[in-house]
N, C-alpha and C positions, 0 to 999 in steps of 0.2 A: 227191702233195704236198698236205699240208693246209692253210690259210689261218689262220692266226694274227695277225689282227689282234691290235694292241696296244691296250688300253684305255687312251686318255687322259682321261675324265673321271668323274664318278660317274652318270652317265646313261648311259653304255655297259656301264657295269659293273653297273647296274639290268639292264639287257637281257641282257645276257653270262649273270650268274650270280645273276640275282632279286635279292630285297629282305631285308632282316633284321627286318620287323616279326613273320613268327613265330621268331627267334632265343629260345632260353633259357639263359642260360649256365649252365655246371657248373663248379661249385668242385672239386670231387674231392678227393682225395687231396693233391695237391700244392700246392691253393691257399694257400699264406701269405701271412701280409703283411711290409710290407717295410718297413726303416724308413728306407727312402731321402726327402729333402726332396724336396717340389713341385716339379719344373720340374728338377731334375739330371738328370744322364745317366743316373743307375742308375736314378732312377722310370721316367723316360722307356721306357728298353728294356724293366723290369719292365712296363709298361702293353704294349705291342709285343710282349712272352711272355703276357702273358694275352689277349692278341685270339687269337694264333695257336695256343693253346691251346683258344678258345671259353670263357674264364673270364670270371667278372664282371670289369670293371676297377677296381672297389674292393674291398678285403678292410674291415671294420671294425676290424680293428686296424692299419691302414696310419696312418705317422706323418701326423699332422695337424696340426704346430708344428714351429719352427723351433730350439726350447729346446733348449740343452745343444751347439748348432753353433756352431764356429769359422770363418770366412771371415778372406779371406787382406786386408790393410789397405794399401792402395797411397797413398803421400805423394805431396800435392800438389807441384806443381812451380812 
C-alpha cells in the first residue's frame, strides 16, 4: 500500500513536486488566443487549459477590452 498524502498547501507541493523557477512554457501548435473577457468563466478555464498544457497564460492576441460586450441590466427595486 503506498502513502498518498494529499498536498494541502504550496509548501508541500514545493517538496512533493519541486519549484517552477526553471518552468519554460511552450506555445505549440495549439496555443490561440481567446477572446473570452477577464474574469469569465470561459478565460478562466482557458487560463486552467494552458497551465495544464505547460503554455504561457497569455497569448498576445488575447482580448484585452471589454468593447463590443453586452451584460445582462437588472432594475432597481
Amino acid at each position: 500500500m503506498t502513502n498518498k498524502k494529499k498536498v494541502s498547501n504550496v509548501f508541500e507541493a514545493i517538496l512533493k513536486y519541486g519549484h517552477d523557477e526553471d518552468f519554460i512554457p511552450f506555445g505549440g501548435d495549439d496555443f490561440e488566443a481567446t477572446d473570452a473577457p477577464a474574469g469569465s468563466d470561459q478565460k478562466i478555464e482557458e487560463l486552467r487549459r494552458r497551465v495544464e498544457l505547460g503554455q504561457p497564460l497569455w497569448h498576445v492576441e488575447d482580448r484585452h477590452d471589454y468593447s463590443g460586450l453586452t451584460g445582462a441590466v437588472r432594475p432597481r427595486e
